[in-house]
N, C-alpha and C positions, 0 to 999 in steps of 0.2 A: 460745386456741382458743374458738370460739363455738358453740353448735350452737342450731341451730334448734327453735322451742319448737312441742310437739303440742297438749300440754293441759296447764294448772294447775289445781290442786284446791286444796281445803279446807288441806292440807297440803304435799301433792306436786306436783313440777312435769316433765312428761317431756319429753325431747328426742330429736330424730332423729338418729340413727348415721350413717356411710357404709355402714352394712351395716343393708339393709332387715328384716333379721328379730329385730334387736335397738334397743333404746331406752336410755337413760339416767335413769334414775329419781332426784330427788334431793329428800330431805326437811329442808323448812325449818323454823323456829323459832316456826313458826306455831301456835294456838290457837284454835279454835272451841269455841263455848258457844252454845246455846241459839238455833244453824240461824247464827248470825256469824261473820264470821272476826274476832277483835280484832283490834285495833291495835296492841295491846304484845304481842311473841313472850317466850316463854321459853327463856333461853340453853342454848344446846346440847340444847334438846328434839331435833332432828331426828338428832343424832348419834346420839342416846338409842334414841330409833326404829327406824334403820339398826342398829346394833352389836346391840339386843334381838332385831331380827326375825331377823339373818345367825343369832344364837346358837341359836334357834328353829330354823330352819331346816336347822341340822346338827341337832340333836335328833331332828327329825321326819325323816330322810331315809330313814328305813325302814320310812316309813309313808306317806311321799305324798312325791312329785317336785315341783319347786318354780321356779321363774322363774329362778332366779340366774345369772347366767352369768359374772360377776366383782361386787368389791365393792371398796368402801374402804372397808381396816377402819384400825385407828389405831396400826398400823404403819407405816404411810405410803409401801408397798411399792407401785411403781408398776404401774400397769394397761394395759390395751391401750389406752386410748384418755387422751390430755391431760385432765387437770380442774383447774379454777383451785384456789388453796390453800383459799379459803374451802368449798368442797364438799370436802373432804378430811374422810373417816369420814362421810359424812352422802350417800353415792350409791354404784348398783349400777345395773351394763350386765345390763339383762332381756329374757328373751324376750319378743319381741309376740306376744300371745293373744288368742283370742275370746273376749272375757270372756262368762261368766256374767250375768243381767242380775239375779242377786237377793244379797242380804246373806246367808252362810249363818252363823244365828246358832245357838250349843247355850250351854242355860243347864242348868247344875247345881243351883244354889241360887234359891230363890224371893224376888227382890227386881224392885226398880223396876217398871216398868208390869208387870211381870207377877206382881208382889205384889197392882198395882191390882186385875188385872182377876180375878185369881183369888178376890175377896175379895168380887166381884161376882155370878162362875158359876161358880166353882170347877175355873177351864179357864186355861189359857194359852195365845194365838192359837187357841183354841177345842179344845187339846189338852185331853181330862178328867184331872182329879189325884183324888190320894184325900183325901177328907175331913180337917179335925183337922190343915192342916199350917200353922205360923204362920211369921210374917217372917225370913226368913233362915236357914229351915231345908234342908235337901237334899232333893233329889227321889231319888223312890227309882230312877230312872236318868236321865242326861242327856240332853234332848228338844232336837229341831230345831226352830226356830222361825223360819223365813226372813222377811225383809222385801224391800221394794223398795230399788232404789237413788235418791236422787232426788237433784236439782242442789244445786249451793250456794244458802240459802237457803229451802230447800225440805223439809219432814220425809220421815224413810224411814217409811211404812206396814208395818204388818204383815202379812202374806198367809200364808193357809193352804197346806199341800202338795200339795192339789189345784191350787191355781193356782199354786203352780212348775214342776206336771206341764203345766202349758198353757202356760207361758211356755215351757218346754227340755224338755219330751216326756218320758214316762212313765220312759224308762230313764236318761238323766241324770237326772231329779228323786230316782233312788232315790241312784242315784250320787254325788248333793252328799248328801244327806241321811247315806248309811252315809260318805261323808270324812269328812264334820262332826263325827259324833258319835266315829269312832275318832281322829281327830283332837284332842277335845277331853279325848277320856278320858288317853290318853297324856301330854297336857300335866300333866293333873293332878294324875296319876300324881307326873312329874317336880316340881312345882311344889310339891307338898306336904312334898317329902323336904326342901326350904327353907322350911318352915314358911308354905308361901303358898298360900292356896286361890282356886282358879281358879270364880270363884263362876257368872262366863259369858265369852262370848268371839263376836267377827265374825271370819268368815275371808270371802275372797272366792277364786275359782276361775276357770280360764280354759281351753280347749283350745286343745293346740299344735299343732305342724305333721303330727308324728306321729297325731292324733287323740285322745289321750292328754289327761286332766282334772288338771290339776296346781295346782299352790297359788300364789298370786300375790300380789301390794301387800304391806303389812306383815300380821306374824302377832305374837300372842301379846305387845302390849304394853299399856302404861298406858291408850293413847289408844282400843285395839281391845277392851279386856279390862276386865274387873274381878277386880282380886285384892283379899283381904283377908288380910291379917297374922292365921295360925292361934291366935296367941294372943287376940284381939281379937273374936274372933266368937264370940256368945252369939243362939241361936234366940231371937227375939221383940225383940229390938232392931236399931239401926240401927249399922253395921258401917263404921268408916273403911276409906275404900280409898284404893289407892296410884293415883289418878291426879291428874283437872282437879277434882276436889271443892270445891277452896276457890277457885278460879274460879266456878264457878257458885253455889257459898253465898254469896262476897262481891256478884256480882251481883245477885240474887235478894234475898237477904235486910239486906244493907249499903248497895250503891252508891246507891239514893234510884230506879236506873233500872226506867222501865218496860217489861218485858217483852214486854207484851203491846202495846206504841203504836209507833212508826215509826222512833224516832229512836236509833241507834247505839248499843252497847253503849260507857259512858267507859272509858278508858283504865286500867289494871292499875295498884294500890300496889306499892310495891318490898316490903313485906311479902308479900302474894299471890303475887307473883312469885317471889321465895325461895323459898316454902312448897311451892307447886305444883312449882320444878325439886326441892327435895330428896326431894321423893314419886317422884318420877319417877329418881334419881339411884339411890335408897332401894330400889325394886324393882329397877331395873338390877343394884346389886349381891347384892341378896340372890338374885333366879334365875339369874345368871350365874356368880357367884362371881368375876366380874373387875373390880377398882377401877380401872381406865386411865380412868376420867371421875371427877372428884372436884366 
């Protein structure tokens, strides 16, 4: 069985149904770093994705409604619609949404650009922070901080909540903004009792048929998230996390490639590759508690 392709992304690739209100959603092995898609995938990344986000997913179901409408998980229980072996655990039949047109991002702890800028004006996307607070420490609540969506290729910007109120109108802007943040606290919440701090996170959001703002694409993984291992975080240093980290350090700092010049990111050592699936393998089972991916 074949289905017809909508859109491929960065990661995801969707397909058309026989039934116009739903899609095919299926996550590949794929990697982006620094606005590229590589060339080398990492094995069974996309299953990783799929079985994280379904787990998530049940978690948050009493806190926000959610796109799912079936899934392959890695029981290999069959679904409504045919899918080749090779998508098996790595795709779910979703509703089609009007998506949202912005990143809705909540950071809890004070890293990456928003270590930058705070270090600048003592603001985050020009939110004010209090004085006195150093790298990787916590905010005293978790702030929204939306950005743009932008193509393959292309960086997401940051945008204020004023201009989410002008892109999706004053009462959804408050509407992603209070999902986001109860959203993220929940996960936390849950994330910490495995020893995992949920430092920040992307979710994106779409309205269905009903009218209804429900929670879409994947949630709460390696590729959308930053966790760091609760043992491992010390305020004022630099904090490994379980995601593509040593993808972009080996870039950046090893591969000889330049970042900022025209010419392709090379191709993954089988070392990197390891490292990156066992980070990624490494958070799967420590927030889930289920080893069926080894």
């Amino acid at each position: 069985m074949t289905y017809p392709l909508l859109h491929a992304g960065k990661v995801r690739r969707l397909y058309e149904l026989p039934d116009p209100e739903l899609m095919l959603m299926v996550a590949s092995d794929s990697i982006s770093a620094f606005d590229y898609v590589l060339d080398t995938p990492i094995p069974d990344k996309g299953i990783i994705l799929t079985q994280m986000s379904l787990w998530w997913f049940d978690q948050l179901a009493d806190v926000v409604d959610n796109h799912v409408v079936w899934a392959s998980r890695l029981d290999g229980a069959e679904g409504p619609y045919p899918i080749p072996d090779d998508w098996q655990g790595r795709c779910m039949v979703v509703k089609k949404l009007d998506m949202f047109e912005v990143e809705c991002i909540a950071r809890g702890y004070i890293t990456g650009s928003g270590w930058a800028e705070y270090q600048e004006s003592q603001t985050i996307t020009g939110i004010p922070l209090p004085a006195g607070l150093i790298h990787a420490s916590q905010l005293p609540e978790p702030i929204f901080t939306p950005s743009t969506k932008a193509e393959i290729g292309l960086h997401d910007e940051n945008i204020s909540f004023e201009q989410v109120v002008t892109i999706v109108g004053e009462a959804d802007a408050a509407r992603l903004r209070d999902l986001t943040k109860k959203v993220f606290t929940r996960a936390s919440e849950i994330a910490v009792t495995r020893g995992i701090i949920l430092a920040d996170t992307k979710f994106e959001f779409g309205r269905d048929s009903r009218g209804e703002i429900i929670l879409a694409d994947e949630v709460l993984t390696p590729d959308s998230s930053r966790f760091w291992d609760i043992n491992d975080h010390t305020p004022g240093q630099q904090v490994p996390s379980f995601d593509k980290q040593y993808v972009r350090d080996w870039l950046a700092l090893e591969s000889g490639w330049d970042k900022k010049g025209s010419s392709a990111p090379p191709p993954l050592p089988d070392d990197i590759v390891a490292a990156t699936r066992a980070r990624y393998v490494e958070a799967y089972h420590r927030l889930t508690g289920n080893t069926d991916i080894t």
